[in-house]
C-alpha positions as CSV (number, residue, x, y, z in Angstrom):
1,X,-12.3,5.8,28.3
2,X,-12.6,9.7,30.3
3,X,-10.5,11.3,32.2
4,X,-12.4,11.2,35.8
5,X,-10.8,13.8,38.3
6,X,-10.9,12.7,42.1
7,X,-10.1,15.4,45.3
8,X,-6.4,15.7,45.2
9,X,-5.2,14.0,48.5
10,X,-3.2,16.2,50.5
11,X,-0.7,15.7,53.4
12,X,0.6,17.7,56.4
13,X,3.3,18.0,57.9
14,X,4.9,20.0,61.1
15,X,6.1,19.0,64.6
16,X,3.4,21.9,65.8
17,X,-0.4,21.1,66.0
18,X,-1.8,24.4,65.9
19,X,0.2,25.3,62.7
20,X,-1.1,22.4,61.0
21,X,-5.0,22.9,62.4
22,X,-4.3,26.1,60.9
23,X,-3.7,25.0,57.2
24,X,-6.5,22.6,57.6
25,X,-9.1,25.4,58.6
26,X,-7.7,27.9,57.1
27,X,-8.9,27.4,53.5
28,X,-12.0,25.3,51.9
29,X,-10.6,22.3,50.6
30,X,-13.2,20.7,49.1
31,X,-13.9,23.7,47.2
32,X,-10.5,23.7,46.1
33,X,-11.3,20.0,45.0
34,X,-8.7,18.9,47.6
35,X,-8.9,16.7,50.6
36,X,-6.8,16.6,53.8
37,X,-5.8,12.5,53.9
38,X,-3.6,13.0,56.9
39,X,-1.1,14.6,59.3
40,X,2.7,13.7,60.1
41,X,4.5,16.1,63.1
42,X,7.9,14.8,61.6
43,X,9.3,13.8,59.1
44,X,9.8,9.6,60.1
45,X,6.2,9.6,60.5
46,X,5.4,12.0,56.9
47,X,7.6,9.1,55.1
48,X,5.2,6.3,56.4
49,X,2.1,8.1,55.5
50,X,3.4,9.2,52.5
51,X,4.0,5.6,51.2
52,X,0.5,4.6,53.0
53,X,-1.5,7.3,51.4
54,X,0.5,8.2,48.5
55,X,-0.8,11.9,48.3
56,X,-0.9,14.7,45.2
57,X,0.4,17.1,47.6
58,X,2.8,17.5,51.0
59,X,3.1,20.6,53.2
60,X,5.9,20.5,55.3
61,X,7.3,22.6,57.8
62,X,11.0,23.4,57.2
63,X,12.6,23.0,61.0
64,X,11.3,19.7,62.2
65,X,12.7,17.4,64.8
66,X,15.0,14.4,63.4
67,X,14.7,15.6,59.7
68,X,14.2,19.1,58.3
69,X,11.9,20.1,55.5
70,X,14.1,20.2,53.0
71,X,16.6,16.9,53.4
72,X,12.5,15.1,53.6
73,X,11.6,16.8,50.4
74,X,14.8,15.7,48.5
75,X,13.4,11.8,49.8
76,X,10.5,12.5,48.8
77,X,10.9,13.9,45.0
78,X,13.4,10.8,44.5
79,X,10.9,8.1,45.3
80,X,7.6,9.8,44.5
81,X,8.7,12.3,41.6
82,X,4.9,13.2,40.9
83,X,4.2,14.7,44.2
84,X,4.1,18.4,44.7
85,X,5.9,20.0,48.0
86,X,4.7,23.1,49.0
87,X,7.0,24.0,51.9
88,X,6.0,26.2,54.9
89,X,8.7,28.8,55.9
90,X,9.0,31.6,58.7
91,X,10.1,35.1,57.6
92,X,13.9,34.4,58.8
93,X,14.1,30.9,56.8
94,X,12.7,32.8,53.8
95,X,15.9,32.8,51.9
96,X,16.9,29.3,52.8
97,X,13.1,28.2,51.7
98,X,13.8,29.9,48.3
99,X,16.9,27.9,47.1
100,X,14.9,24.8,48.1
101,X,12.4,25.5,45.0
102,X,15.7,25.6,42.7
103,X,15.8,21.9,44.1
104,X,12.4,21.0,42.8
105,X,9.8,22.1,45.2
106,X,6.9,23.2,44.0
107,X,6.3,26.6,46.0
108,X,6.1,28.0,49.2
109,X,4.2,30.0,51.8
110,X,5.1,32.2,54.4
111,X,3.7,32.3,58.1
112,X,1.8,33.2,59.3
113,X,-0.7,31.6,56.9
114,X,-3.1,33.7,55.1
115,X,-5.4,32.5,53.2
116,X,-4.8,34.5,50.0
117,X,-1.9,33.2,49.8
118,X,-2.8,29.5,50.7
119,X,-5.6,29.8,47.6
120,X,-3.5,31.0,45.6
121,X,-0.8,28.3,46.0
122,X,-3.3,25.6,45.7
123,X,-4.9,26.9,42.8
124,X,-1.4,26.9,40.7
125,X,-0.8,23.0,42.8
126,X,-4.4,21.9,40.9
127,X,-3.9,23.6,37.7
128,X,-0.3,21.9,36.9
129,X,-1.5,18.3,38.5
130,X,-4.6,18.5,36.2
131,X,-1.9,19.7,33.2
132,X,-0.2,16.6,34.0
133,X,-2.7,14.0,34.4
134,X,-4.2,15.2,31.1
135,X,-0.9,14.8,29.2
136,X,-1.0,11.2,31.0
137,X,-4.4,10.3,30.0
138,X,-3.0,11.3,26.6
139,X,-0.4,9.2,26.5
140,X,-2.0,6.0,27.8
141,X,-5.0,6.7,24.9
142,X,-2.4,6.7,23.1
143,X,-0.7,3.5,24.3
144,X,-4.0,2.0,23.9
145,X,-4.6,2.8,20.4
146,X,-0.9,1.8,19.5
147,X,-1.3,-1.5,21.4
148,X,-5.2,-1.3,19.4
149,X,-3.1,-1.0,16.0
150,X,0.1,-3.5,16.9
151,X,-1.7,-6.6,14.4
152,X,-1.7,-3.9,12.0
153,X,1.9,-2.3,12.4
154,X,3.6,-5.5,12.9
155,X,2.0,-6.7,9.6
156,X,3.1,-3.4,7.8
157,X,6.7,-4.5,9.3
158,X,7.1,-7.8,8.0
159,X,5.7,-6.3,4.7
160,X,8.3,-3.6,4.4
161,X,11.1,-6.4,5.2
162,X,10.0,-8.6,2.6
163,X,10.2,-5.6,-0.1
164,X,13.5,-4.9,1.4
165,X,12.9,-1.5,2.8
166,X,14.5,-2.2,6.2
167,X,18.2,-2.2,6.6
168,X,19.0,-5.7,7.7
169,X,20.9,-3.6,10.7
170,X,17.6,-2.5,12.3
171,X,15.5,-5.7,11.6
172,X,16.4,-7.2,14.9
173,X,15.4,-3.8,17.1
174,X,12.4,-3.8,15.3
175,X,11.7,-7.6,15.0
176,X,12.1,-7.4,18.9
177,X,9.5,-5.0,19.5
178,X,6.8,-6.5,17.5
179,X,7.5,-10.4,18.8
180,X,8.9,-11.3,16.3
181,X,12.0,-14.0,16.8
182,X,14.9,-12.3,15.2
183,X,17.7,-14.1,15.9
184,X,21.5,-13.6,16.0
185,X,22.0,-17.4,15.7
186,X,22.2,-19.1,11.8
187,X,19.6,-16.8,10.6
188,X,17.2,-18.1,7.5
189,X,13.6,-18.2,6.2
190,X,11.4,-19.8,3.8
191,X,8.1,-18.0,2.2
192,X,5.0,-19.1,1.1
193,X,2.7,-17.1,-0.7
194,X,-0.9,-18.6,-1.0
195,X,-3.2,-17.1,-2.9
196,X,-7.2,-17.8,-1.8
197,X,-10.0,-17.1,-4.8
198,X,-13.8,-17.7,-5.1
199,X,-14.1,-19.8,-8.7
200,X,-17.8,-18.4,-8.2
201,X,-18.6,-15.1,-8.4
202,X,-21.7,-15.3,-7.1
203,X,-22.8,-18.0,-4.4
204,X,-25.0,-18.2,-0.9
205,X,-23.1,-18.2,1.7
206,X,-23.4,-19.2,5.1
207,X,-24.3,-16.4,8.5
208,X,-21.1,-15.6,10.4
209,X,-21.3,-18.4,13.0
210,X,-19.7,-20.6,10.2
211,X,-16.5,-18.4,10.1
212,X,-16.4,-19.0,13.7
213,X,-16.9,-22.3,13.6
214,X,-14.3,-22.6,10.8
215,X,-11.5,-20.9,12.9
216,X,-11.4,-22.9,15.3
217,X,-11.6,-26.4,13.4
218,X,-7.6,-26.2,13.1
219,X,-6.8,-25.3,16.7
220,X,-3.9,-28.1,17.0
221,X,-1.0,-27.0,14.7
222,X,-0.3,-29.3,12.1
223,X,-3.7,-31.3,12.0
224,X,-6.6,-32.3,9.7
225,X,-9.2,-31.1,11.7
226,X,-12.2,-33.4,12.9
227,X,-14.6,-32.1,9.3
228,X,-11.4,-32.8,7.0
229,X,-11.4,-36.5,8.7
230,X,-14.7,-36.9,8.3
231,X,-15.7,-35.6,4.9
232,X,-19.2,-37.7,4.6
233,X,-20.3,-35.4,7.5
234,X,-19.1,-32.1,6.8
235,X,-22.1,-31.0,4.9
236,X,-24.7,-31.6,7.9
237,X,-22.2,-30.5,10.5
238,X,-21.6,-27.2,8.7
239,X,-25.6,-27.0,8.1
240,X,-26.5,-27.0,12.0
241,X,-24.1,-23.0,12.1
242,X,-26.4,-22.0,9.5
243,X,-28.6,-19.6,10.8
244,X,-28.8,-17.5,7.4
245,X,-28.5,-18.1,4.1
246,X,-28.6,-15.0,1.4
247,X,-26.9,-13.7,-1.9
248,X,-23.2,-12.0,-1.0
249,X,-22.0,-9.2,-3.6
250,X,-18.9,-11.2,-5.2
251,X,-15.9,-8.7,-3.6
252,X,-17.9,-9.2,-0.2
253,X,-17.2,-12.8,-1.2
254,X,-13.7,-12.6,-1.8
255,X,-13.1,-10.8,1.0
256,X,-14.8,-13.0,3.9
257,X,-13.3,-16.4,1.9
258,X,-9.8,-14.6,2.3
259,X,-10.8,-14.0,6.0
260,X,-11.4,-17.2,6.6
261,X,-8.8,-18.6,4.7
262,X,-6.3,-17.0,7.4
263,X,-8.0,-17.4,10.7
264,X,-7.0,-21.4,9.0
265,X,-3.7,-20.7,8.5
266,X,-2.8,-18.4,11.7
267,X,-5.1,-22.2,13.5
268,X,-2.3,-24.5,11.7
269,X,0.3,-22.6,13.2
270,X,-0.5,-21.8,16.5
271,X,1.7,-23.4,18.6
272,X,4.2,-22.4,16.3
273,X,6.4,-19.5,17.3
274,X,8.9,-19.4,14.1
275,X,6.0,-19.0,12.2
276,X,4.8,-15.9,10.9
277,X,1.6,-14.9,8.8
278,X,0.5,-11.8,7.2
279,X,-1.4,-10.8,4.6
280,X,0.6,-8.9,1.3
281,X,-0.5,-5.9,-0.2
282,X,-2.3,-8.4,-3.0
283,X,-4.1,-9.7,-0.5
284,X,-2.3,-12.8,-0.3
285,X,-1.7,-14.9,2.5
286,X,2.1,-15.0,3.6
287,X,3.6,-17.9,5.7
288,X,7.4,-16.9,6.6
289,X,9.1,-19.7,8.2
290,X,11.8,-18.9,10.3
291,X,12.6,-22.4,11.5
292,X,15.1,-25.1,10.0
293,X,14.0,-25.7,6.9
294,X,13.0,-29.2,7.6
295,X,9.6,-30.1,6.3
296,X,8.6,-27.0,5.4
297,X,7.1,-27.8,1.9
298,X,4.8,-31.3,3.1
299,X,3.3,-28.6,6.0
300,X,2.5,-26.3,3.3
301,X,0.7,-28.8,1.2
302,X,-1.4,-30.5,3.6
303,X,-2.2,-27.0,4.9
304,X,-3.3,-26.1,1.2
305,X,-5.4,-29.4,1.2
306,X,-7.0,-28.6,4.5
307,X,-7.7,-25.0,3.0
308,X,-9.1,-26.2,-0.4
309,X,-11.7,-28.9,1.7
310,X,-12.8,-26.3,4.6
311,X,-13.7,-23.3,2.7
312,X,-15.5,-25.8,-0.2
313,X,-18.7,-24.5,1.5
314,X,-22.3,-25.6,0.1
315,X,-22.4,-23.8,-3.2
316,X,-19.5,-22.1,-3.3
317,X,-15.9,-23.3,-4.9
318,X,-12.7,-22.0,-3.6
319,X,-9.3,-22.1,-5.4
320,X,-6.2,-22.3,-3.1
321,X,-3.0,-21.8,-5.3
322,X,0.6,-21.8,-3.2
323,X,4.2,-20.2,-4.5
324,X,7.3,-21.1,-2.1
325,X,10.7,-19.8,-2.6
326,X,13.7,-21.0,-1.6
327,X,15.5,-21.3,2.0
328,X,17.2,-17.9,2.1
329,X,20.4,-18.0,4.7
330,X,20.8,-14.3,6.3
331,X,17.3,-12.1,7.2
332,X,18.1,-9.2,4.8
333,X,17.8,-12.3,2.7
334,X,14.0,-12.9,3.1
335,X,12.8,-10.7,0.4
336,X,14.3,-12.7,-2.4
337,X,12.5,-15.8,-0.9
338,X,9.3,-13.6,-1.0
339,X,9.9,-12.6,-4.7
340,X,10.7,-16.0,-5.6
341,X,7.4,-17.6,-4.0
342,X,5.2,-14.9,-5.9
343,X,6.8,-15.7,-8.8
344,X,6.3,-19.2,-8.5
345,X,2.7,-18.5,-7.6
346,X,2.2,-16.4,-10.9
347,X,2.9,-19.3,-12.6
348,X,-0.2,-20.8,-11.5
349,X,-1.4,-19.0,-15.2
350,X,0.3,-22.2,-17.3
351,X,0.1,-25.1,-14.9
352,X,-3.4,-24.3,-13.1
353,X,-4.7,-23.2,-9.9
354,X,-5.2,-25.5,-6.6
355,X,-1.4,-26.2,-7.0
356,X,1.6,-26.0,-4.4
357,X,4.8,-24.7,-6.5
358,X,8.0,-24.4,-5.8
359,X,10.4,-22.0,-7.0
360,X,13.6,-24.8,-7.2
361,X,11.2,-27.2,-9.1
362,X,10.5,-24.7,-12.1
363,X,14.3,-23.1,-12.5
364,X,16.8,-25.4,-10.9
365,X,17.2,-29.3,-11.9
366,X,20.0,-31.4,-11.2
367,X,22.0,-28.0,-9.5
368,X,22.0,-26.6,-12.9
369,X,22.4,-22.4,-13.1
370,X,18.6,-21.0,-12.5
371,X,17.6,-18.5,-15.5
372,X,17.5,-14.6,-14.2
373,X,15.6,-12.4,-15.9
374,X,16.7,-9.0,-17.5
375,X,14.6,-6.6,-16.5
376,X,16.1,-4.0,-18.9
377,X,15.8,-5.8,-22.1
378,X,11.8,-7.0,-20.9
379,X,10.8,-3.2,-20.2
380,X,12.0,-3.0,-23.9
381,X,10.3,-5.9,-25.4
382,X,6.9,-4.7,-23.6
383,X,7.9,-1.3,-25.3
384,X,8.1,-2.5,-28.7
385,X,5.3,-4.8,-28.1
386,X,3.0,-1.5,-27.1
387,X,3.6,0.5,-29.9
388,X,3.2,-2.3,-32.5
389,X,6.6,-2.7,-33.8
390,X,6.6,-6.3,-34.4
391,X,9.5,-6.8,-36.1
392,X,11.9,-4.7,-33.8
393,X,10.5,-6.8,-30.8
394,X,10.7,-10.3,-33.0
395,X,14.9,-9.3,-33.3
396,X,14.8,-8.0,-29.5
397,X,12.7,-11.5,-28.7
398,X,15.7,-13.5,-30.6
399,X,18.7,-11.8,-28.9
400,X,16.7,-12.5,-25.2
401,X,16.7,-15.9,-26.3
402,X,20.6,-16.6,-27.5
403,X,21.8,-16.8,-23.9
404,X,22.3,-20.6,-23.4
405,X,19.5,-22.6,-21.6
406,X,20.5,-25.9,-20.2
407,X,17.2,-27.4,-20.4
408,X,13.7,-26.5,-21.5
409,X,12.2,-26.1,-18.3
410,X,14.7,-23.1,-17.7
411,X,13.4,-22.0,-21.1
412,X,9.7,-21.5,-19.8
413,X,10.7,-19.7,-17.4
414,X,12.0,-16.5,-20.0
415,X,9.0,-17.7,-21.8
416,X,7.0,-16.7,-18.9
417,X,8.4,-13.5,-18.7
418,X,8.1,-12.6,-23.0
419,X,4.1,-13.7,-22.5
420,X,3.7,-11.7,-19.2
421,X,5.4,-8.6,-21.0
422,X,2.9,-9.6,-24.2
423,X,0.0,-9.4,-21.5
424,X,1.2,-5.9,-19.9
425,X,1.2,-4.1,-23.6
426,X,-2.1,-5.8,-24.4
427,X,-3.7,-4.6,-21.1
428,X,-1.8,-1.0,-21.3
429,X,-3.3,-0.5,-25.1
430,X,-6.9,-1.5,-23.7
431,X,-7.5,-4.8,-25.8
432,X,-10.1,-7.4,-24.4
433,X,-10.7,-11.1,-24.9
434,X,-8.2,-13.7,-26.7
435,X,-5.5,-10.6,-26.8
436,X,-4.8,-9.8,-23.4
437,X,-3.8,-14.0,-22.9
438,X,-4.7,-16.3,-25.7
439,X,-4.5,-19.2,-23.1
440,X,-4.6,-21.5,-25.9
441,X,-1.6,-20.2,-27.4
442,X,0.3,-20.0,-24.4
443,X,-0.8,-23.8,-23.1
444,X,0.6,-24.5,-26.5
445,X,4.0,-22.5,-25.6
446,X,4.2,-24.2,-22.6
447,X,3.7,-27.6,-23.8
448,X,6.2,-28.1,-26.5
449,X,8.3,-30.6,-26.0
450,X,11.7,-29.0,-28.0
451,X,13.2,-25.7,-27.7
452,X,13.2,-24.7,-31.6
453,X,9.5,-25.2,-31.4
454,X,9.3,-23.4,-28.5
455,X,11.1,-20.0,-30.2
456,X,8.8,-20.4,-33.7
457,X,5.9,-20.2,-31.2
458,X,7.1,-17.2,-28.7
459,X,7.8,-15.4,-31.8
460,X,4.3,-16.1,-33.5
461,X,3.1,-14.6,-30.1
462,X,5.4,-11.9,-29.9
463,X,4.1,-10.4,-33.3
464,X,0.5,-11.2,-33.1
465,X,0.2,-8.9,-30.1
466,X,2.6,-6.5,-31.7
467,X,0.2,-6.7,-35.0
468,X,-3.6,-6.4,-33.2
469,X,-2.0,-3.0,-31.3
470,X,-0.5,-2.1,-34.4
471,X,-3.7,-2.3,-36.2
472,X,-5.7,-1.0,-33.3
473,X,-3.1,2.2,-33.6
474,X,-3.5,2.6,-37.6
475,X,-7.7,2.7,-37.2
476,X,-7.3,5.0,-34.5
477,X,-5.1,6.9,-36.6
478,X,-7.0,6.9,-39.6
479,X,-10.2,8.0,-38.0
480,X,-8.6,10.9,-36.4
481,X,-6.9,12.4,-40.2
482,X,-10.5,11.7,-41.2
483,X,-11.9,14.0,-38.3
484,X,-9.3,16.5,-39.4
485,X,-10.1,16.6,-43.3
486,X,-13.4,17.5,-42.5
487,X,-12.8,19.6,-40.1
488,X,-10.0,21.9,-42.6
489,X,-12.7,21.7,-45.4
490,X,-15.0,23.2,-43.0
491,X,-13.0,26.0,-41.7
492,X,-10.6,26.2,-44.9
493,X,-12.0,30.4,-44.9
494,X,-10.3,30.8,-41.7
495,X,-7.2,32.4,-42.7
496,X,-5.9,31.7,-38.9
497,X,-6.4,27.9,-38.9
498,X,-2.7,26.4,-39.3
499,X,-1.1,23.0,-38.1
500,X,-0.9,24.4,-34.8
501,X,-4.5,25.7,-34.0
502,X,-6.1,22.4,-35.7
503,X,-3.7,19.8,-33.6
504,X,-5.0,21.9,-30.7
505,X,-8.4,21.2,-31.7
506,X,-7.7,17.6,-31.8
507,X,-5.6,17.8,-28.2
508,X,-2.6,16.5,-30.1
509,X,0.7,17.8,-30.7
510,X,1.6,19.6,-33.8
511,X,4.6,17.0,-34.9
512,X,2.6,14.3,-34.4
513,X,-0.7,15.5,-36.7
514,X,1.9,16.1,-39.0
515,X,3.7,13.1,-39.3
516,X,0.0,11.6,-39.1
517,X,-0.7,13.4,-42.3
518,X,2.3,12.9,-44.1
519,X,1.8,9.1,-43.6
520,X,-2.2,9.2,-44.3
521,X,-1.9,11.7,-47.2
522,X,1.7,11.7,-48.5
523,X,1.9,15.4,-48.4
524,X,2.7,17.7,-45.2
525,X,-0.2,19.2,-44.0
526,X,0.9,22.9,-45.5
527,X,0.7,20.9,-48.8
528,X,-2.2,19.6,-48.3
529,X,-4.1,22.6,-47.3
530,X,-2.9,24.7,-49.9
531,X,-4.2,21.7,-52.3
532,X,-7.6,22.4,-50.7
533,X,-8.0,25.9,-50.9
534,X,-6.3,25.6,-54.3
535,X,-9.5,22.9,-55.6
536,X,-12.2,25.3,-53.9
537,X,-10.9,28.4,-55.7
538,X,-11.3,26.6,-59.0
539,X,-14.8,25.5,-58.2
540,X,-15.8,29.5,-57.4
541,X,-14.0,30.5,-60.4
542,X,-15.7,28.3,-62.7
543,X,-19.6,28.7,-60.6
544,X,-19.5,32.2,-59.3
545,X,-18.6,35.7,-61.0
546,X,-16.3,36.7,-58.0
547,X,-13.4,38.5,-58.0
548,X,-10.1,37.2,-57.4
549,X,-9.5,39.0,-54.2
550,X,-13.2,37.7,-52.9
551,X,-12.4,34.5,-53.8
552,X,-9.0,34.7,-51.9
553,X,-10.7,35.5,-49.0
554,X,-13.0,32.8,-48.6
555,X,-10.7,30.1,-49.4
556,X,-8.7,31.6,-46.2
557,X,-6.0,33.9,-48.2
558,X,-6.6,37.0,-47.6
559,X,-3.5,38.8,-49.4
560,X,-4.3,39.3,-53.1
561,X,-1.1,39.4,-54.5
562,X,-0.1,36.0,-52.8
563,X,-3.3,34.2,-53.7
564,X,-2.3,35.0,-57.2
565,X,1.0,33.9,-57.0
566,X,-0.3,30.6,-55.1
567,X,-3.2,29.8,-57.6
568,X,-0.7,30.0,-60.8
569,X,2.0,28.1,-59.4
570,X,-0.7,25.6,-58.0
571,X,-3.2,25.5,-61.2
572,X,-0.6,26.9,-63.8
573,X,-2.0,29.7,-65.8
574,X,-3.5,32.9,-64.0
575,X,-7.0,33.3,-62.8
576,X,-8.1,35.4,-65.6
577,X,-6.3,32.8,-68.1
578,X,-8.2,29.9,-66.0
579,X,-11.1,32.1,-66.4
580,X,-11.2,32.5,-70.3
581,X,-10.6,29.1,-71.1
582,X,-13.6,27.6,-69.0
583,X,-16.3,30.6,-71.0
């Protein structure tokens, strides 16, 4: 899109012929990128012309018969408020022409007409008209990229309502602009969250006229399309889009199958207009139902059925996993239906993928009191759990599970939580393989049939995590006091190395080395440096013939009189006593 400017149209007006000839002859227009599109001798006739021609730019003459100058300008800037009046005044109607601009006129010009003047008047006219159609162009680029980037912003919208970052007083303003039907009525929701993976990681895949061909297979809402009610064909229908077939990168993969996966859903619920779809910051696909809450769960799971047999291309296996919360009265409610469908999605870990779950069926039988969990006491047990103290999150793990559970299913569910908070700490300390989720332990957890069983087996989790970190911590520990023995025996003549300058050299603070040491050694690290030195002076007393102060100095104590001291409280007896006894 570029701005194209065309010859500003220009129109004349006065009840005398030769003064308009005049302004027509006067100047160049062309040149001035204008062009003359008419005449008017008053100001009935201007009006018509005006609203025929609709031109950038009226001179009129102030005295006219009928309807002056100035009463036709005021018409004019009230219906046409982007045309520029330039109004032509006599000498004695000077004054009368100059409280007219106060009004909104443009300019005027004097008579008689010269054509400095007249250049002048029209160069300032073309100047602010191009100003203004540039700051127009502007804006409707702009327009264009907003109405370019509306998919996008409405889909950040619904996002930031569902993680409750809109005041419910705004979500109707806002709902309204983006199409969204907000209503004032008995407001409600229900959420799906449906999650769409690649088993595969690596797989051919079909050229792009399959995705096209795939969108539109669901174009009547709420029905198998005509490959899902033929199954026995679908492989030699899909075949004939084919064009290409080649190796994808696995997150290329992902990506496209995700694509896909909600041009199918956004097809289901086309002719749907209480339906909304995005896709979550997880890249999960999110149905929001703002409908009765009639048969909102069967829709979901013959749409997840449809999903699971369209995207099952030739080589390539696709898991479709659903969470769905609860019906949610009130819209400020809708981001605790969205929490509760991802949570009943993440459950998907203990009862397998390619499921539809809902939230009521895991926490609420019978009307019973669903379980809430505490955040609080979780962010402690993953805290314990992290820095290996098994037994403090054992008794943490026990008070979490005194509150009364009415059933065992309830109990899963802040079973749930204990592994998931296991699985953070695992992750956060870096261990791989059976210790970030040892899925047989957790079926295990999951299966049990009695809640005693249940708690002996969270707990045996509980501290098996707590133990690998814990001894994952203690090598890590013991390497690094290993690294710094060597390192003091090395530099033990260095008079200036201290706890201080060594933690530095390990980027570690000071308290901690020395905590380290006292718990690797069982002396602080002054005693255990002085120990040092104290051992080397005896070996250069008993193999070398140096003198006490020399030998001061290369076990790092400089001062005479206190390596003296040191060395006969250390050794007990003197250097010249240790001396005599070993000749």
């Amino acid at each position: 899109m570029e701005l194209t400017v065309e010859p500003l149209k220009v129109l004349i007006v006065d009840d005398e012929y030769l003064i308009r000839n005049l302004l027509r002859m006067r100047i160049d227009w062309e040149q001035q990128g204008m062009s003359i599109v008419g005449e008017a001798s008053d100001a009935v006739e201007a009006l018509d012309q005006v609203e025929l021609l609709r031109p950038d730019i009226v001179f009129t003459d102030i005295y006219m018969p009928k309807m002056d100058g100035i009463e036709l300008s005021g018409i004019l800037m009230e219906r046409y408020p982007n045309i520029k009046i330039v109004v032509v005044t006599g000498h004695d109607e000077f004054e009368y022409a100059r409280q007219s601009v106060k009004l909104g006129i443009s300019d005027f010009i004097l008579k008689p007409i010269r054509a400095s003047e007249l250049l002048q008047v029209t160069a300032k006219l073309r100047v602010a008209i191009e100003q203004e159609m540039g700051r127009e162009y502007e804006l409707m680029k702009l327009r264009e990229e907003m109405k370019q980037s509306l998919p996008y912003l409405r889909e950040r919208f619904v996002n930031q309502w569902l993680s409750d970052v809109i005041p419910e007083d705004e979500l109707q303003e806002k709902g309204r602009f983006f199409g969204i039907p907000i209503s004032s009525g008995e407001p409600g929701s229900r959420i799906a969250v449906m999650e769409v993976e690649v088993a595969a990681p690596q797989m051919k895949i079909s050229a792009p006229e399959v995705y096209q061909h795939l969108s539109e297979t669901s174009h009547q809402p709420h029905q198998l399309s005509q490959v899902q009610r033929e199954p026995q064909h679908d492989q030699t229908h899909l075949s004939r889009y084919q064009t290409e077939v080649h190796p994808q990168p696995a997150e290329e993969i992902h990506i496209l199958m995700r694509m896909v996966g909600m041009k199918q859903v956004q097809a289901f619920y086309s002719q749907d207009s209480q339906t909304i779809i995005v896709m979550d910051p997880h890249n999960r696909i999110v149905v929001l139902s703002l409908g009765a809450d009639t048969d909102f769960a069967n829709q979901v799971q013959q749409l997840q059925e449809e999903l699971q047999h369209t995207l099952k291309l030739e080589g390539c296996e696709v898991d479709v996993t659903v969470g769905i919360g609860q019906w949610q009265s009130g819209w400020g409610k809708a981001s605790v239906g969205y929490r509760e469908a991802c949570r009943a999605l993440d459950y998907q870990a203990f009862v397998g993928k390619n499921q539809v779950i809902c939230f009521e069926d895991l926490v609420i039988e019978g009307g019973k009191r669903p379980y809430h969990s505490d955040a609080q006491l979780l962010q402690q047990l993953q805290f314990y759990v992290s820095v290996g103290a098994g037994e403090e999150a054992v008794l943490l793990l026990e008070r979490m599970l005194s509150v009364p559970f009415s059933d065992v299913s309830q109990f899963r569910m802040a079973a749930m939580d204990v592994v998931t908070e296991c699985q953070r700490a695992a992750i956060e300390q870096q261990l791989e393989g059976e210790h970030v989720l040892n899925k047989e332990a957790v079926a295990a957890i999951f299966t049990a049939d009695h809640l005693p069983k249940l708690k002996s087996m969270l707990e045996q989790h509980v501290r098996m995590v707590s133990d690998v970190i814990q001894a994952k911590r203690q090598a890590k520990e013991g390497n690094l006091i290993d690294r710094v023995k060597a390192y003091l025996e090395e530099n033990m003549g260095n008079s200036e190395v201290g706890l201080s300058s060594t933690a530095t050299a390990f980027y570690v603070s000071p308290g901690h080395l020395g905590r380290l040491m006292k718990k690797e050694t069982g002396q602080t690290f002054v005693e255990y440096m002085t120990q040092l030195r104290m051992r080397k002076a005896e070996t250069l007393l008993k193999q070398t013939d140096l003198k006490g102060y020399e030998i001061g100095q290369q076990v790092g104590i400089p001062d005479p009189h206190y390596f003296s001291v040191l060395f006969k409280k250390h050794i007990g007896r003197s250097m010249n006593e240790y001396r005599n006894v070993k000749t």
